[in-house]
BAKE-76265 format. One record per residue: z, y, x of N, C-alpha, C, O in turn. Coordinates in nm, 2 decimals, padded with zeros to 4 digits. Each point is the difference from the previous one (the first is absolute). Layout:
N
n.zz  n.yy  n.xx  ca.zz  ca.yy  ca.xx  c.zz  c.yy  c.xx  o.zz  o.yy  o.xx
Z  Y  X  Z  Y  X  Z  Y  X  Z  Y  X
...
//
This chain:
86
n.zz  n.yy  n.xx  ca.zz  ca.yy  ca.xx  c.zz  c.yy  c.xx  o.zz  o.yy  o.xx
01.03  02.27  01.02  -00.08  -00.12  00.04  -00.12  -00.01  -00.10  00.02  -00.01  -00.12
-00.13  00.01  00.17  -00.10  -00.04  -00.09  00.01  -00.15  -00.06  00.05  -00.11  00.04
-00.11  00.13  -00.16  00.00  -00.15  -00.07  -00.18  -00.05  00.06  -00.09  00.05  00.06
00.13  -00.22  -00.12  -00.07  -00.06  00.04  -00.15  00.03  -00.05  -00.03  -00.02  -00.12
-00.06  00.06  00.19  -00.16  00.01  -00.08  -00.04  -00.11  -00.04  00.04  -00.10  00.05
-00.14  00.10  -00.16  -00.07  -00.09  -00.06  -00.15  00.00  00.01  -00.06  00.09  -00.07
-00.02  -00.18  00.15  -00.11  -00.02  00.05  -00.10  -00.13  -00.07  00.00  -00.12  00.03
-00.08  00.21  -00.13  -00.08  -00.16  -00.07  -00.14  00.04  00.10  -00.04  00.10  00.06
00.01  -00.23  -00.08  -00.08  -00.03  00.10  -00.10  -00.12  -00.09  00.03  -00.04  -00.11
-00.14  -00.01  00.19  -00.13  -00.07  -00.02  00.01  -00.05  00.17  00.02  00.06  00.10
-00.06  -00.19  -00.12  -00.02  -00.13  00.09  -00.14  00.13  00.08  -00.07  00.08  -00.05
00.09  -00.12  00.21  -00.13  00.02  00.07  -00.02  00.17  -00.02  -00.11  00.05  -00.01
00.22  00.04  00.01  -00.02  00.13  -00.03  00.02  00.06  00.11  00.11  -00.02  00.05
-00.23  00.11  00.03  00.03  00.06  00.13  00.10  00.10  -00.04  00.11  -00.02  00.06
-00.13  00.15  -00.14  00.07  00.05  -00.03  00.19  00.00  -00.06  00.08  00.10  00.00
-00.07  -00.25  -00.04  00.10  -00.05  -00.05  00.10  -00.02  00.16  00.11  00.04  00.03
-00.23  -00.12  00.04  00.10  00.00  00.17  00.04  00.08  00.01  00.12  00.01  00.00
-00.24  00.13  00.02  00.00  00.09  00.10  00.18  00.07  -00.06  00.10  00.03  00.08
-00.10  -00.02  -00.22  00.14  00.04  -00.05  00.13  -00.06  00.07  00.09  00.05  00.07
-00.10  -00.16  -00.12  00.12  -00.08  00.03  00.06  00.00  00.14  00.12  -00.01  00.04
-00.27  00.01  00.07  00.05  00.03  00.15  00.01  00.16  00.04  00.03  00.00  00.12
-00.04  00.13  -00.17  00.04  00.12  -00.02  00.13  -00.02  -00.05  00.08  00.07  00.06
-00.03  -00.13  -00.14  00.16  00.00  -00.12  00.09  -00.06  00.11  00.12  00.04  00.03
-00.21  -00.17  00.06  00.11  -00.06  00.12  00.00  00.09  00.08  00.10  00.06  00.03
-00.19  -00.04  00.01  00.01  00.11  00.13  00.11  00.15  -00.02  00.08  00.05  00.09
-00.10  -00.01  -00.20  00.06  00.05  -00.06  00.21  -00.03  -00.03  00.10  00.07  00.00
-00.12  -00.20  00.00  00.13  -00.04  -00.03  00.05  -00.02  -00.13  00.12  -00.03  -00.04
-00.21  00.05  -00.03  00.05  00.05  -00.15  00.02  -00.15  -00.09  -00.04  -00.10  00.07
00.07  00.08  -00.16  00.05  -00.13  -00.06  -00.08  00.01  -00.12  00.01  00.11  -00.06
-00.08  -00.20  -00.01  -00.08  -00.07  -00.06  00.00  -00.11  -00.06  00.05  -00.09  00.06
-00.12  00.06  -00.19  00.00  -00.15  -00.05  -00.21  00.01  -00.02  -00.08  00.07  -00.05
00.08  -00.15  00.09  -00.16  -00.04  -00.06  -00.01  -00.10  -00.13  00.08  -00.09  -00.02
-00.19  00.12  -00.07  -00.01  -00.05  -00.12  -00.14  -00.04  00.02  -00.08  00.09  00.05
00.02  -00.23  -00.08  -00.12  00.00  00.03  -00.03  00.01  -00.20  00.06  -00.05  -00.09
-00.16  00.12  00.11  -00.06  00.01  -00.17  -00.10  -00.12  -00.02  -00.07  -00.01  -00.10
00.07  -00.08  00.21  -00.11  -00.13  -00.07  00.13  -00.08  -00.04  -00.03  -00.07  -00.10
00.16  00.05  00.12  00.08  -00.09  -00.03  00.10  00.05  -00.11  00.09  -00.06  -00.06
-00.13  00.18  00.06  00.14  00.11  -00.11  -00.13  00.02  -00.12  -00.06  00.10  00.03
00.02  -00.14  -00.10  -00.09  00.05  -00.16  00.13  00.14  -00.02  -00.04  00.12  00.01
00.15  -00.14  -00.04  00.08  00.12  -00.06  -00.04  00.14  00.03  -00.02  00.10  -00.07
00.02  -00.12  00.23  00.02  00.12  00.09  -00.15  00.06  00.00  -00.02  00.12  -00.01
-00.08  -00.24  00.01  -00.16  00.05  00.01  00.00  00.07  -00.14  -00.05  00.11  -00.01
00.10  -00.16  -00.08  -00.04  00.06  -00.16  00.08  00.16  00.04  -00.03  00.12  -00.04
00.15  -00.15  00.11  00.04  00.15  -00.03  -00.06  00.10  00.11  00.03  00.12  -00.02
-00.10  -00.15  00.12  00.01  00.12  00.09  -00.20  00.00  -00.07  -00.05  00.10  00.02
00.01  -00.16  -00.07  -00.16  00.04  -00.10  00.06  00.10  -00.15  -00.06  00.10  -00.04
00.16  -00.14  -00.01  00.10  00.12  -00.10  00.00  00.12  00.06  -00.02  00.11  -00.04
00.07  -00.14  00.18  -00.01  00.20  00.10  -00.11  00.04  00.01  -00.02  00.12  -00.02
-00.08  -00.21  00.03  -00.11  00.07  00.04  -00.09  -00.06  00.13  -00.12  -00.02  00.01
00.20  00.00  00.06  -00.01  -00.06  00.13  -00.12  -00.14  00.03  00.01  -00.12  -00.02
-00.11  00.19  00.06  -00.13  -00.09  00.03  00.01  -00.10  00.15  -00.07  -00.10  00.02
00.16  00.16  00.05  -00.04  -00.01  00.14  00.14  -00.01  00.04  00.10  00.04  -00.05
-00.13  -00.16  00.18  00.20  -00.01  00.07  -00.06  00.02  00.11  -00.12  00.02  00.01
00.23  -00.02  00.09  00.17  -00.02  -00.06  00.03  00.13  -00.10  -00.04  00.12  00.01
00.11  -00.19  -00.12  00.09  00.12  -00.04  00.17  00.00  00.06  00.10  -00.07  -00.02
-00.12  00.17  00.07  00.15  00.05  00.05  00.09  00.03  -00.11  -00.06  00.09  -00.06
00.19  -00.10  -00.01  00.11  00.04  -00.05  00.12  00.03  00.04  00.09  -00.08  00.01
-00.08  00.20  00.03  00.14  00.06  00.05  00.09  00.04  -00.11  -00.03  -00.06  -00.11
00.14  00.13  00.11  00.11  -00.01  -00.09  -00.08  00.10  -00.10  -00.01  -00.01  -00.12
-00.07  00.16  00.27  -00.01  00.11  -00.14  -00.17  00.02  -00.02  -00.05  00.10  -00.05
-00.03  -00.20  00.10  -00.13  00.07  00.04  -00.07  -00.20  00.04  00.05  -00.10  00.05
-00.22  00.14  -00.11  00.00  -00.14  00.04  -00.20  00.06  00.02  -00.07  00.09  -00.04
00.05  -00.18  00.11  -00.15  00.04  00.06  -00.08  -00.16  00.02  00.04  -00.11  -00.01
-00.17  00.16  00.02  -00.04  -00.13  00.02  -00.15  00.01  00.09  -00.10  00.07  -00.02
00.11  -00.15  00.10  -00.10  -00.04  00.17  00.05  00.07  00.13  00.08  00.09  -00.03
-00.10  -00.11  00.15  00.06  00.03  00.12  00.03  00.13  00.04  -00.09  00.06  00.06
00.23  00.01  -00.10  00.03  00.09  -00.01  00.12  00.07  00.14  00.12  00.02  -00.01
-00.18  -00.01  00.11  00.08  00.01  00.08  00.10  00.17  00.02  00.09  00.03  00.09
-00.15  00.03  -00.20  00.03  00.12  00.05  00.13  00.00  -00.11  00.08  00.08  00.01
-00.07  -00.20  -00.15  00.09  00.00  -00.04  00.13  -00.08  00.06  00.12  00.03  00.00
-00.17  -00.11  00.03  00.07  -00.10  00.09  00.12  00.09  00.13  00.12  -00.02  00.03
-00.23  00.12  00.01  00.09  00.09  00.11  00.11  00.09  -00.12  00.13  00.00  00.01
-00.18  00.04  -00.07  00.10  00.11  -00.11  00.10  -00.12  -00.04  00.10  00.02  00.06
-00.09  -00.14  -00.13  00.09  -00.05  -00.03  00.08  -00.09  00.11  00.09  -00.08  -00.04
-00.12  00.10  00.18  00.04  -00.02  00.11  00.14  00.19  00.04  00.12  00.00  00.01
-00.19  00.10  -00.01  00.01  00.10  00.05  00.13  00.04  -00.11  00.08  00.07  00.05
-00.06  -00.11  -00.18  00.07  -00.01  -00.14  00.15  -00.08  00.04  00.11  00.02  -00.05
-00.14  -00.12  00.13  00.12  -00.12  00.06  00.03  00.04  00.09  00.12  -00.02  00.02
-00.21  00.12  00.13  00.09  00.00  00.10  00.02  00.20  -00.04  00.00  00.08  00.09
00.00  -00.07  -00.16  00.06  00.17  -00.02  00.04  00.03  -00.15  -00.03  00.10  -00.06
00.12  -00.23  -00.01  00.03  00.05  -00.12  00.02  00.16  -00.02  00.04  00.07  00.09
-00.06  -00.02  -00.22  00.05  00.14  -00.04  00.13  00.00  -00.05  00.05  -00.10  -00.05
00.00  00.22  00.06  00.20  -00.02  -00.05  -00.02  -00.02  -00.12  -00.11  00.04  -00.04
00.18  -00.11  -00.04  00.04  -00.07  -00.13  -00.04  00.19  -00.07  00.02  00.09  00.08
-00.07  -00.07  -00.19  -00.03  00.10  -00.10  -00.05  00.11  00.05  00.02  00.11  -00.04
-00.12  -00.16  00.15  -00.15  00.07  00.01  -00.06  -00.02  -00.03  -00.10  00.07  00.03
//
């Protein structure tokens, strides 16, 4: 089972939508963090580096603006796990 993704986001972001309705469409499970109401989360994803949202956080890999070609791999990852110690 994949775990839950972590989606920060900015008020009025096309790109922030366009994610979040790929992740439903998708099926996939998600929390959104808005960084105008989180200071914590905004100070840490400017620590990564990260100029631009959404930023995506998955368990092993984390990206950031409308990424649908990751969105399909971490789709394609849930419906075709690999055998345990591949």
């Amino acid at each position: 089972m994949i775990e839950p993704l972590t989606v920060y986001t900015l008020p009025n972001c096309m790109q922030c939508t366009m994610t979040t309705r790929a992740l439903d469409a998708a099926n996939l499970p998600y929390t959104v963090i808005d960084l105008t109401t989180d200071t914590r989360a905004s100070d840490l994803m400017h620590q990564f580096g990260y100029t631009s949202v959404p930023v995506v956080v998955a368990s092993v890999v984390s990206w950031s603006g409308f990424r649908p070609d990751l969105i399909a791999k971490i789709t394609a990852l849930r419906d075709h796990p690999s055998p345990a110690g591949e």
